[in-house]
C-alpha positions, 0 to 999 in steps of 0.5 A, a space after each residue: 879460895 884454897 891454900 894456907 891462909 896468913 895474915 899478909 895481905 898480898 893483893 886488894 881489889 875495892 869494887 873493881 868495875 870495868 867498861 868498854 864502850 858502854 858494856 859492863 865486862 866486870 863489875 863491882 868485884 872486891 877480894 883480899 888475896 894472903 900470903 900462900 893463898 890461891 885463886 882460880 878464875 873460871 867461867 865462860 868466854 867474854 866474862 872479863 876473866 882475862 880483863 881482871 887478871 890484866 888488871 891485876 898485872 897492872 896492863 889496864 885500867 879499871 874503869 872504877 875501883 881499886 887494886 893494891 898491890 903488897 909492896 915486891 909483889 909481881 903479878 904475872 900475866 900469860 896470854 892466851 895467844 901471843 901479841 
């Protein structure tokens, strides 16, 4: 993670774990993001990246875990693709 670090805890995720039909897309992921703190997801095609960042934008479920959320904070989510 790169940026200025405060101490306002913006977003949680407690081991964030997330199935589909028996498959692990993401599993046991736990991070703190701070106020003016930034992240970058990388990684190859059908790694759960888009999974997460839905997750975090509050537009699925984790399958276990759990996702905090600082209160007034929006998490924004574009598509890759329009639905």
């Amino acid at each position: 993670m790169t940026g200025t670090t405060s101490s306002h805890e913006v977003l949680t995720i407690k081991n964030l774990t997330v199935d589909f039909g028996g498959v692990r897309a993401v599993n046991d992921v736990s991070l703190s993001l701070h106020e003016g703190e930034m992240v970058a997801l990388i990684g190859p095609n059908g790694v759960g990246k888009t999974t997460l960042l839905r997750i975090l934008a509050g537009l699925e479920e984790p399958s276990e875990g759990s996702v905090q959320r600082a209160r007034g904070l929006t998490v924004g989510y574009l598509p890759q693709e329009a639905e």
